[in-house]
Backbone as CSV, one residue per row, in Angstrom:
resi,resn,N_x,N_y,N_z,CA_x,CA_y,CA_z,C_x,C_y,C_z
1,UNK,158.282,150.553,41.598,159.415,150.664,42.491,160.390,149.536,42.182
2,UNK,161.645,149.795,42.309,162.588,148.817,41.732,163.135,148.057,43.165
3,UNK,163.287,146.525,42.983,164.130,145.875,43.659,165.014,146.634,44.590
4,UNK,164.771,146.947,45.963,166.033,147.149,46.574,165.653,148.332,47.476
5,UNK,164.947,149.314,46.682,164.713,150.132,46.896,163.888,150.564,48.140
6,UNK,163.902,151.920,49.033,162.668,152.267,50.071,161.551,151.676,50.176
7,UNK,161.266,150.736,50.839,159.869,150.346,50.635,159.312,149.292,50.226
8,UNK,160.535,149.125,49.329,160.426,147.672,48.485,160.241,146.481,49.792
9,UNK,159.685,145.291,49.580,159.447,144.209,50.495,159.595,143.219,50.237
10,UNK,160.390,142.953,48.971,160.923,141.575,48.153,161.647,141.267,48.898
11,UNK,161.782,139.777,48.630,162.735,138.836,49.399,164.189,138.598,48.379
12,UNK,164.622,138.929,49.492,166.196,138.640,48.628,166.671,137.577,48.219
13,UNK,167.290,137.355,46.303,167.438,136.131,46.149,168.881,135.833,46.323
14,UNK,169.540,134.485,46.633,170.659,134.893,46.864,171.613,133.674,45.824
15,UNK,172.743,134.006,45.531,173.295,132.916,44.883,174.757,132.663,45.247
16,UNK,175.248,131.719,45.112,176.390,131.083,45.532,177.193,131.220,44.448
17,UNK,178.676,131.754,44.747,179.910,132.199,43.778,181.064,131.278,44.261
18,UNK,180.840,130.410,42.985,182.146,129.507,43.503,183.167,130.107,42.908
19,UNK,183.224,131.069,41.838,184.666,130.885,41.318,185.289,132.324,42.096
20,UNK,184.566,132.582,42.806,185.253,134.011,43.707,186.278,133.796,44.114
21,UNK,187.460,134.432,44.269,188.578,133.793,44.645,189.166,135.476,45.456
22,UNK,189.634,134.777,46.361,189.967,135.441,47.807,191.806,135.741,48.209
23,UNK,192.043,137.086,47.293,193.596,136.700,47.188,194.458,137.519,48.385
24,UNK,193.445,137.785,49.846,194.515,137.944,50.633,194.247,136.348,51.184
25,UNK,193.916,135.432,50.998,193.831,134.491,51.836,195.196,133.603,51.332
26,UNK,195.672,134.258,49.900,197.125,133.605,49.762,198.185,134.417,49.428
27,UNK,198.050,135.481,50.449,199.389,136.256,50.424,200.432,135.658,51.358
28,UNK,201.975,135.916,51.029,203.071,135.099,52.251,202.248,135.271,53.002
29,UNK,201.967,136.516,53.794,201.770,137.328,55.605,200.566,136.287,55.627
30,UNK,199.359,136.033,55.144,198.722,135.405,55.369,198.617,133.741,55.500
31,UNK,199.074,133.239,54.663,199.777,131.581,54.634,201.106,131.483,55.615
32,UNK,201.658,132.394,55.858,202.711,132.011,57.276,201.943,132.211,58.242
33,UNK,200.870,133.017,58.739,200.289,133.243,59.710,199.007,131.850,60.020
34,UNK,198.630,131.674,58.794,197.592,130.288,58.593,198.549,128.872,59.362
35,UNK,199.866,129.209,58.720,201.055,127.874,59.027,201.135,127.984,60.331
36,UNK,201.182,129.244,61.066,201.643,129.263,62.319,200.571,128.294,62.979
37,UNK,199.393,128.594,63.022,198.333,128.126,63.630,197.614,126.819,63.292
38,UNK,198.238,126.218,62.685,197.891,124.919,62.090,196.779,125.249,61.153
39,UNK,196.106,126.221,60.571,194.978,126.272,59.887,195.107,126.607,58.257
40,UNK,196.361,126.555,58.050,196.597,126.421,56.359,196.000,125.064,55.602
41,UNK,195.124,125.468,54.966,194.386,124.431,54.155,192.775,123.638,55.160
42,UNK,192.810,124.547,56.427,191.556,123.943,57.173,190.389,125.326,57.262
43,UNK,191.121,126.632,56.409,189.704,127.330,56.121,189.698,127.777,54.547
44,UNK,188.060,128.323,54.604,187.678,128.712,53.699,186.723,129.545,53.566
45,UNK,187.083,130.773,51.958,185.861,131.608,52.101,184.919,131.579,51.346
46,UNK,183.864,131.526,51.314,182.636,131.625,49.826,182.118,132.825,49.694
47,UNK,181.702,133.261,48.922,180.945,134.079,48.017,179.823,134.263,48.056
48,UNK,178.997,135.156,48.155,177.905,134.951,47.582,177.079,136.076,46.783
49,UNK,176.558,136.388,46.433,175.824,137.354,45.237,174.309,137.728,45.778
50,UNK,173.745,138.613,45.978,172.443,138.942,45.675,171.977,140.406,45.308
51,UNK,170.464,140.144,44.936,169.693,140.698,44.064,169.443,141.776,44.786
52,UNK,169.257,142.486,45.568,168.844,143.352,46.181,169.898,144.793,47.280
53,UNK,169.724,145.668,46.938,170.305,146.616,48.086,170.482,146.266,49.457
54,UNK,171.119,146.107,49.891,171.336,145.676,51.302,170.772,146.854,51.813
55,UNK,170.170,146.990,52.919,169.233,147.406,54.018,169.543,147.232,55.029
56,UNK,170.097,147.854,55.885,170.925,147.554,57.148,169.422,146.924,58.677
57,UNK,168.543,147.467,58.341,167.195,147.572,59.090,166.313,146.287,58.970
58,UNK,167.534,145.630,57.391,166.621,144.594,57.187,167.272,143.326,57.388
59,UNK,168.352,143.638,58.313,169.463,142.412,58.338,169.245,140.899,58.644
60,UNK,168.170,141.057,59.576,167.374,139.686,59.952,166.594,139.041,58.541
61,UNK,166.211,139.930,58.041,165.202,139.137,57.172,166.466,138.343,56.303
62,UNK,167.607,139.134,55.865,168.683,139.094,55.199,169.163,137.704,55.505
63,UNK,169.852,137.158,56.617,170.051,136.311,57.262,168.761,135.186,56.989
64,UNK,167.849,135.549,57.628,167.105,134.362,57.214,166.350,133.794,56.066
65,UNK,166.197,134.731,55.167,166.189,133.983,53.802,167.550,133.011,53.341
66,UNK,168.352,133.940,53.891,169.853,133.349,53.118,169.520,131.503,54.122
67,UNK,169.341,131.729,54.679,169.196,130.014,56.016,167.938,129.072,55.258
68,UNK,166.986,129.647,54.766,165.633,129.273,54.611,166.216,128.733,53.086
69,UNK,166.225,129.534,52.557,166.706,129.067,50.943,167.988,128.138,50.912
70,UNK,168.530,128.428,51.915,169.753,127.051,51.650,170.751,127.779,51.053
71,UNK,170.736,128.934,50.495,172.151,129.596,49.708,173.393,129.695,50.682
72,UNK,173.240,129.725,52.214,174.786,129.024,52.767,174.392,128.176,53.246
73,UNK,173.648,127.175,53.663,174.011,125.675,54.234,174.523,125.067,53.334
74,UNK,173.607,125.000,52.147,174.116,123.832,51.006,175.785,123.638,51.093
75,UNK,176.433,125.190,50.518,177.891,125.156,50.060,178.601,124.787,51.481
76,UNK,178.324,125.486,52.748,178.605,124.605,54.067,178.671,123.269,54.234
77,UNK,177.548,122.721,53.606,177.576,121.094,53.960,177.813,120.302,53.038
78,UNK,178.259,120.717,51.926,179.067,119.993,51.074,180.380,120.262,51.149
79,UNK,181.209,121.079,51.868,182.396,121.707,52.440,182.385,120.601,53.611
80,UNK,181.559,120.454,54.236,181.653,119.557,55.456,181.471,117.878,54.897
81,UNK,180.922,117.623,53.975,180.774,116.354,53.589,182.334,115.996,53.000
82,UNK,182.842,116.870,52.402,183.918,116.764,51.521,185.015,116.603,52.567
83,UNK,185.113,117.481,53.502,186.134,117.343,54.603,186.189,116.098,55.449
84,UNK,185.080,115.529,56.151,184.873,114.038,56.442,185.629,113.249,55.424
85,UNK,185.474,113.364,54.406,186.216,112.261,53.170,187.362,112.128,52.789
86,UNK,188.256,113.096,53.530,189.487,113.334,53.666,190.376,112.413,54.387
């Protein structure tokens, strides 16, 4: 049985995409609307990649591997370390 698939019970691996790049987040409508609200240049989006079929039934497990493995805290808290240093 392959990865992903009915039945399958693998844990999803997950990986972090830095060079993803997010191009309604710099359209005008969007950067005047960011300006309006003071939040131009105070968000951000990441990426991420994994190995497996998403499984709607399996959303928890989904979530908590992604927490357990660190594939979003890490890029979170180096986003947050970096922002302090500002």
């Amino acid at each position: 049985m392959a990865a992903g698939e009915p039945g399958d019970l693998g844990v999803y691996s997950f990986r972090y995409l830095p060079q993803k790049t997010f191009q309604s987040l710099s359209t005008p409508q969007t950067t005047s609307r960011l300006r309006q609200w003071s939040m131009l240049g105070r968000i951000e989006a990441q990426a991420f990649g994994f190995d497996q079929t998403f499984q709607t039934y399996r959303k928890d497990d989904f979530i908590m591997v992604g927490m357990e493995v660190g594939a979003f805290l890490e890029p979170l808290l180096m986003l947050h370390f970096f922002s302090t240093l500002a």
